[in-house]
Structure formats: C-alpha cells, structure tokens
N, C-alpha and C positions, 0 to 999 in steps of 0.2 A: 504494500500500500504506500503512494505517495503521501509526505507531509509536504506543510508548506515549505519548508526550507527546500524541500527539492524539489520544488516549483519554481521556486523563484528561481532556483539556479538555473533549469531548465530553459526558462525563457532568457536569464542573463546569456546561455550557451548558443541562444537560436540570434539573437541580437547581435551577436559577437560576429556568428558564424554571418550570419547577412552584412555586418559591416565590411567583413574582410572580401565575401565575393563582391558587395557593390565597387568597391573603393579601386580598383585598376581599370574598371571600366569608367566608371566617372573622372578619373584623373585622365584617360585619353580625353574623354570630352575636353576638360577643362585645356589640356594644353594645346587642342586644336585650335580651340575657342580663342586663346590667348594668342597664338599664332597669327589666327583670320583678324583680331581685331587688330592686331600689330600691322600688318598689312594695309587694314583696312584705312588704319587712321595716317598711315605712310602715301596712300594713293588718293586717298581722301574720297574712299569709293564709302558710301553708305547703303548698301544693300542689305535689307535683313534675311534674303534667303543662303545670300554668299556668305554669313555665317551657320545660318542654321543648318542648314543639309552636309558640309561636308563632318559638322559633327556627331551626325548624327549619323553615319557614313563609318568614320571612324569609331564609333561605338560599339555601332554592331560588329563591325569586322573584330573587334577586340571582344565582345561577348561571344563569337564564334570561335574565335582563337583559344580562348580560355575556358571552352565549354568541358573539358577533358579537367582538368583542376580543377573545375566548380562541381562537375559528379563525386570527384572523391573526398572533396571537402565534405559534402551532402551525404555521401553514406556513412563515411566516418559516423558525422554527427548521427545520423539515424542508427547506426550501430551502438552508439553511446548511449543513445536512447531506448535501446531496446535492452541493454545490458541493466539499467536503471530502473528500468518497470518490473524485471524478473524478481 
C-alpha cells in the first residue's frame, strides 16, 4: 500500500523525469530562436513566421533525435514505479 510520502515522491520523480526530457528540446528552441532574432535585428527583417517555423522545425527534429533517450528515461521510470507499488 502506498502512503503519502511515496506519493509525493512519486510525482516529485515524474516532475523531475519531465523536466529532464523537456529541457534539450526546448533549449534547441531557444537557441534557434536566439539565432533568428540575432539575424533578424542585424537585417532588420521583422517577420514573425521567419522566427516561428524554423523553431519549431528545429524542435521536432530534436524531439525525433532524442526519441531513443526519452523511451528509456520512461521505462526506467515506469520500472521504478512498478518496483514501488509491489
């Protein structure tokens, strides 16, 4: 039987585990983003899709790239989880 102390940990564990998969994908966002705006304010082009899309471009390609690490991050955890409920 779960208490709450290993509830709370459980979701502190799920929290954790979702920071670490978001965090290399939103860091590509971020450095594209930093990139295009650098560009943008050099050329003095103000386009909001010449930002948006190649971010979002570069996201996914890195959410593709990293789908291999984010499964076994995920089972881990689910193994962790299943060790916990026995």
């Amino acid at each position: 039987m779960l208490d709450d102390a290993s509830g709370v940990e459980m979701v502190r564990q799920a929290l954790i585990i979702t920071l670490k998969i978001a965090a290399p994908i939103l860091l590509a966002g971020i450095i594209v983003g930093f990139i295009i705006s650098l560009l943008q304010s050099v050329t003095s082009i103000q386009d909001q899709t010449l930002s948006f899309v190649p971010k979002i471009v570069v996201m996914i390609l890195a959410a593709v790239v990293l789908i291999p690490w984010i499964a076994i991050r995920l089972s881990e955890y689910a193994s962790e989880l299943f060790k916990l409920s026995n």
